[in-house]
C-alpha positions as CSV (number, residue, x, y, z in Angstrom):
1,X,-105.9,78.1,-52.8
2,X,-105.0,79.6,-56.2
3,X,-107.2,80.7,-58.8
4,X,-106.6,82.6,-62.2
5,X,-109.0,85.0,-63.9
6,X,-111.9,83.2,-65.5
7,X,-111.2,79.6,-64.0
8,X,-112.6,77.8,-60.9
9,X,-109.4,77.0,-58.5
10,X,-109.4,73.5,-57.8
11,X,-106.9,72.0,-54.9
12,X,-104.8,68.8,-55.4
13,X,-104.7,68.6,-51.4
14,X,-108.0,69.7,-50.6
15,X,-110.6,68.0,-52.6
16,X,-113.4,67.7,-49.8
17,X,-113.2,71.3,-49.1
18,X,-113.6,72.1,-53.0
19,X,-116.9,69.7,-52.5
20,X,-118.0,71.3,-49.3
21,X,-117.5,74.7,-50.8
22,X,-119.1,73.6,-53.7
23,X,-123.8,74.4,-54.1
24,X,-125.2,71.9,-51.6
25,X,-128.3,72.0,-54.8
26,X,-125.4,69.9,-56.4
27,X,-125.6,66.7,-54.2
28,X,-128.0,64.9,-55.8
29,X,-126.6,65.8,-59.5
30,X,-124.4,62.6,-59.6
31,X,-126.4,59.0,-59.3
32,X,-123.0,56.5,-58.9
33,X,-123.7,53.8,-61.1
34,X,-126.4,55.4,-63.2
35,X,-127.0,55.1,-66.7
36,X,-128.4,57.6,-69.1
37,X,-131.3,56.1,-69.8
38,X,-132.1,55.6,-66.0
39,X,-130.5,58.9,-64.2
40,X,-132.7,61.8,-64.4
41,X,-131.4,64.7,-66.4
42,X,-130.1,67.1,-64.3
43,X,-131.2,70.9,-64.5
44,X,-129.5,73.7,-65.9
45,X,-127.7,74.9,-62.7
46,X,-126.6,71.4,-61.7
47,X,-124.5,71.2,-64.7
48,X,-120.5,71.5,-65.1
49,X,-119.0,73.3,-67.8
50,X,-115.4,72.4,-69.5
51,X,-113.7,74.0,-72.5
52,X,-112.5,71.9,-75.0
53,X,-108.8,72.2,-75.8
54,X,-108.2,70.5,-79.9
55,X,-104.8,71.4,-79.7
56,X,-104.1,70.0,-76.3
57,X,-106.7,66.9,-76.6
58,X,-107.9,67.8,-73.0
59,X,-111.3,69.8,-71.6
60,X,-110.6,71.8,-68.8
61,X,-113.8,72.4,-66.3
62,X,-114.4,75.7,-65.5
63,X,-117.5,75.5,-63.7
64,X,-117.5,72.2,-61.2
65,X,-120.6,70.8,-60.3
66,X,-121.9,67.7,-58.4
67,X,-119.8,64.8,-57.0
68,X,-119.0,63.1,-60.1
69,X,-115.8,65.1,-60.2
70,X,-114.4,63.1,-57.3
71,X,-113.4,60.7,-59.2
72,X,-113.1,61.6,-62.6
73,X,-110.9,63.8,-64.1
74,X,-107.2,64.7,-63.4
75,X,-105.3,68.0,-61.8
76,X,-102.7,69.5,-62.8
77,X,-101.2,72.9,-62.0
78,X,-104.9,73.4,-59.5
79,X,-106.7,73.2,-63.3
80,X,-109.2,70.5,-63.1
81,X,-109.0,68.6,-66.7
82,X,-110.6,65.1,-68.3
83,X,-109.4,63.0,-71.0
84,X,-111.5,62.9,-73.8
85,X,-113.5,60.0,-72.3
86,X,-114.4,61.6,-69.3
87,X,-115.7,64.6,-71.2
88,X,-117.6,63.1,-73.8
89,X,-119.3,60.5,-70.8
90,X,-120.4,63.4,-68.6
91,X,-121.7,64.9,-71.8
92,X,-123.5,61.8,-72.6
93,X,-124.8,61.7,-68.7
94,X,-126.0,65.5,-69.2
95,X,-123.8,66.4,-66.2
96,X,-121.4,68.4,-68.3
97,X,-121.7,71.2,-70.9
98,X,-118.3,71.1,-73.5
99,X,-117.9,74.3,-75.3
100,X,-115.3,74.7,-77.9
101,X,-114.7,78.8,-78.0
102,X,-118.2,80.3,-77.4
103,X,-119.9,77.2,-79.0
104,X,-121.4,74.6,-77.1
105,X,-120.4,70.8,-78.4
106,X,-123.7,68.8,-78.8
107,X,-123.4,65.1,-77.9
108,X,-123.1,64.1,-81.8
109,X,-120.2,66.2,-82.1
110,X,-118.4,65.0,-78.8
111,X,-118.5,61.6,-80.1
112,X,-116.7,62.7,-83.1
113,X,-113.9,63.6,-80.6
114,X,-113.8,59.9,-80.3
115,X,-112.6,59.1,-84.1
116,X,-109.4,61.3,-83.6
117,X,-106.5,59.1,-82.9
118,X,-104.5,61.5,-81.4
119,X,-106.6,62.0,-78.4
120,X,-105.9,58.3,-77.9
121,X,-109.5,56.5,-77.1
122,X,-110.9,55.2,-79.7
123,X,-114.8,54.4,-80.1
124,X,-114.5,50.5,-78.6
125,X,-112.2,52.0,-75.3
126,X,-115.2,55.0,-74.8
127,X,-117.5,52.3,-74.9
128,X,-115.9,50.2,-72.4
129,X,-115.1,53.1,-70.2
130,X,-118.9,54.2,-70.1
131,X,-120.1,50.3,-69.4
132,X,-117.3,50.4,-66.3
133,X,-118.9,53.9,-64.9
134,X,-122.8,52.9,-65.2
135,X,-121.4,50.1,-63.0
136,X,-119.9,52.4,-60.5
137,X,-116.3,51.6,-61.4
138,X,-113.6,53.9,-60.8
139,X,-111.9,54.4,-64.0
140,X,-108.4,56.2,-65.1
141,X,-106.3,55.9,-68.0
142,X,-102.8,53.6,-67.3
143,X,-100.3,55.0,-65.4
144,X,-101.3,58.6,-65.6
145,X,-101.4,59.9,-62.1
146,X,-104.4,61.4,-61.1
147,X,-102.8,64.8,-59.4
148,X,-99.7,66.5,-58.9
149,X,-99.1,68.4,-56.0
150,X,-97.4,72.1,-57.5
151,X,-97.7,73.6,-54.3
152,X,-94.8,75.6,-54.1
153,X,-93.7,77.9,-50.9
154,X,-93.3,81.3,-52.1
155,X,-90.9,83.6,-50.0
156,X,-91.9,85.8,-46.9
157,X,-92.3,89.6,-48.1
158,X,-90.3,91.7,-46.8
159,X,-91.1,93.9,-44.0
160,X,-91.4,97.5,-45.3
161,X,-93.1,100.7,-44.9
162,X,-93.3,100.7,-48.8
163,X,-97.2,99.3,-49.8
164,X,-96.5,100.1,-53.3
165,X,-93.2,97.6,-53.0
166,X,-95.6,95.0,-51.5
167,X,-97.9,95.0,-53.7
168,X,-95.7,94.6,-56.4
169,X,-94.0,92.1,-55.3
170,X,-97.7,90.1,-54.5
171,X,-98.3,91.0,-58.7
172,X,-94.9,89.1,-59.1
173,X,-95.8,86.3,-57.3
174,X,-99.0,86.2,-58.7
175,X,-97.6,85.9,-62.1
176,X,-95.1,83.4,-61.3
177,X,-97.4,81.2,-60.1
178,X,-100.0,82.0,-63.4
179,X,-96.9,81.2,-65.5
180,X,-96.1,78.0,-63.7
181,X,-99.6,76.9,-63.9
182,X,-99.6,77.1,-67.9
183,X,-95.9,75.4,-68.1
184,X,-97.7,72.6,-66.2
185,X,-100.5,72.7,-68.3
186,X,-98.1,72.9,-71.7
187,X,-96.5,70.3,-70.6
188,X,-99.3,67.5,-69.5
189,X,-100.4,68.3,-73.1
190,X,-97.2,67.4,-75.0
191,X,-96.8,64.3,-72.7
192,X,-100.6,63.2,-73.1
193,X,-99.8,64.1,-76.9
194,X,-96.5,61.5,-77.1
195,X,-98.0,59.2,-75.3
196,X,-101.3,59.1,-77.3
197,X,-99.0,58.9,-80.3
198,X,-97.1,56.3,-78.9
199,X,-100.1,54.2,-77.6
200,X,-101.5,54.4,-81.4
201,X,-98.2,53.0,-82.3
202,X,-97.7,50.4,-80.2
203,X,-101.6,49.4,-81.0
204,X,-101.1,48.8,-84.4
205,X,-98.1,46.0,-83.3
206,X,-99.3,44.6,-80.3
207,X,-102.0,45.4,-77.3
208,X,-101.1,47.4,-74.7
209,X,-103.2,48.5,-71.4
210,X,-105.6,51.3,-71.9
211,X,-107.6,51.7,-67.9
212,X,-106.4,51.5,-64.7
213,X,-109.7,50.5,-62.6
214,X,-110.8,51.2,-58.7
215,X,-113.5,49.5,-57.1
216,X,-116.6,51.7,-56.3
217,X,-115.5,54.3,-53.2
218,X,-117.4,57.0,-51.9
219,X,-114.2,58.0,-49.9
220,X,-112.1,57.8,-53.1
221,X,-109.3,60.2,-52.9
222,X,-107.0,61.4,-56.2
223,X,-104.0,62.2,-53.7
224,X,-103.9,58.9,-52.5
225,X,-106.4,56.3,-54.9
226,X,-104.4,53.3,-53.6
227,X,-103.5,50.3,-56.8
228,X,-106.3,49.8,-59.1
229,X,-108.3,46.1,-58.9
230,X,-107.2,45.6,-61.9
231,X,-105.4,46.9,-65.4
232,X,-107.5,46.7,-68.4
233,X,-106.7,46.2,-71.7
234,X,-109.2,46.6,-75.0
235,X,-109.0,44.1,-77.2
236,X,-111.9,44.2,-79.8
237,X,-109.3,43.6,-82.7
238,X,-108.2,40.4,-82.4
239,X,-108.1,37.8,-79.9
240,X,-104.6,38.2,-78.1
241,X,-101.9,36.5,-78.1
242,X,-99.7,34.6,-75.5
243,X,-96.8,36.9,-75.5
244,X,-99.0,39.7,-75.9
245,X,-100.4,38.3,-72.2
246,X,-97.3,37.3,-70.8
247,X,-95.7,41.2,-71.7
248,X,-98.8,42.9,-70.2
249,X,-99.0,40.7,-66.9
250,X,-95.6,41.7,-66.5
251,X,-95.7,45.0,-67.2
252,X,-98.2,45.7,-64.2
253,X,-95.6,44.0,-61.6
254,X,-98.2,42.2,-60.0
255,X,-101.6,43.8,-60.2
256,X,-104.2,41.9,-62.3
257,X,-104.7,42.3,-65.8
258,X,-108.2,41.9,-67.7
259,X,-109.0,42.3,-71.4
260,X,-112.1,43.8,-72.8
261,X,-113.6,43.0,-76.5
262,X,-117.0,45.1,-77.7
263,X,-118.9,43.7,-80.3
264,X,-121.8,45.2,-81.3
265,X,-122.1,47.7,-78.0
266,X,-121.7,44.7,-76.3
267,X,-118.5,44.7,-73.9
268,X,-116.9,41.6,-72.5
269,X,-114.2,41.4,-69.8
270,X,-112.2,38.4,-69.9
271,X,-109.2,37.4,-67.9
272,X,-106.4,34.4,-68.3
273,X,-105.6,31.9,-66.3
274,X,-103.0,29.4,-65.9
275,X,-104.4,25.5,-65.9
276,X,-102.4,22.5,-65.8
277,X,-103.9,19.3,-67.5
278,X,-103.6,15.6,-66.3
279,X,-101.4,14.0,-68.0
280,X,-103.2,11.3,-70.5
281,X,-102.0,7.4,-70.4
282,X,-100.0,6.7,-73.8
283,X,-102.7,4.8,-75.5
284,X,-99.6,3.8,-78.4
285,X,-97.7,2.4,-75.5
286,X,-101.1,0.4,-74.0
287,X,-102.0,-0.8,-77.3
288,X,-98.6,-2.6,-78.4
289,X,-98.7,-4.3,-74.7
């Protein structure tokens, strides 16, 4: 398992040990399904802590706590990170302490995270997001995966009396694999960045699909999370349109798309389907008989 100085090592392909090795004080930090106003604020020492990346657009968790993290978040590079969502909802929870530098975010100032459109949620997709976790929901953006596996083997030292060799070599390695980690890193950010870019474009012409969503799993797994129930779309604009529909249902190949609209606080998810009508007599052609 890797680590760096001053960050938590998280494994792509070994999240229940991460959880095992993990405080057993944490197990009740996490109520799936909860709601602010109904979970119990969890104490100091049951709380994660992320650093907030501006540049990047992405909070990395240094400190993991609880089970929440099974299924929220993404890995890259054995760095644990959340979209801007994630953060700001495990904020709102009070599962999660966001500093930016040596300050710590209050929750007013994590929503304002929300009003950027280059982190690529806007208020009305955070909204939906939240109402989909208090229901126990898995939820992931579209078509981002949720780990990469940058396991790489390293080769065998060679067999000599020389310790000072060795451990040079080990302080090679070490920095090889440091440097990879932030070339992962640099680049999950740039793609997030185009792609949150490109998503803002493509929102001002036309919708396109914002969540890919799991049903509720305890055993959920971000090696292998299996196809999402269904794709989701927000929608709070304008009503959509049929091509709009048609483009999205066949941009998933198959899986089931669903729109949400949030008026008020108040979210809707709506679905299309396909209904034939009878077929009415021709009243013109009864009439002139």
């Amino acid at each position: 398992m890797e680590s760096s100085a001053g960050i938590d090592s998280y494994s792509d392909d070994d999240d229940d040990a991460a959880v095992v090795a993990s405080s057993s004080e944490d197990e009740d930090s996490f109520t799936f399904g909860g709601s602010p106003s109904s979970s119990r604020l969890p104490h100091r020492r049951e709380m994660s802590e992320a650093r907030w990346d501006a540049e990047m657009g992405i909070a990395e968790v240094i400190v993991r706590k609880g089970k929440a993290w099974h299924s929220t978040g993404f890995s890259r590079g054995g760095r644990l990170l959340a979209h801007v969502e994630e953060a700001v909802y495990m904020v709102e929870q009070g599962s999660l302490v966001l500093r930016e530098g040596e300050k710590v975010m209050p929750l007013v100032d994590a929503y304002s995270l929300l009003a950027s459109q280059g982190y690529g949620c806007s208020w009305d997709a955070f909204q939906t997001y939240s109402y989909l976790k208090n229901l126990g929901y898995i939820v992931g953006r579209y078509n981002v995966p949720w780990s990469f596996s940058t396991k790489k083997k390293q080769p065998p030292l060679p067999t000599t009396s020389a310790s000072s060799d060795i451990e040079e070599l080990q302080t090679q390695f070490a920095a090889t694999d440091l440097a990879n980690m932030d070339t992962t890193l640099k680049e999950t950010s740039q793609t997030s960045s185009k792609s949150s870019d490109s998503v803002q474009e493509v929102m001002k012409q036309e919708l396109s699909l914002m969540y890919d969503v799991h049903l509720p799993n305890s055993h959920f797994k971000k090696t292998a999370p299996g196809l999402p129930v269904f794709c989701l779309c927000i929608t709070s604009d304008h009503p959509p349109k049929f091509a709009e529909v048609q483009a999205l249902v066949q941009s998933c190949r198959g899986r089931p798309v669903k729109f949400a609209a949030v008026d008020c606080g108040h979210v809707s998810i709506f679905s299309f389907d396909t209904v034939t009508l009878p077929m009415l007599p021709d009243w013109e052609a009864s009439s002139c008989r």
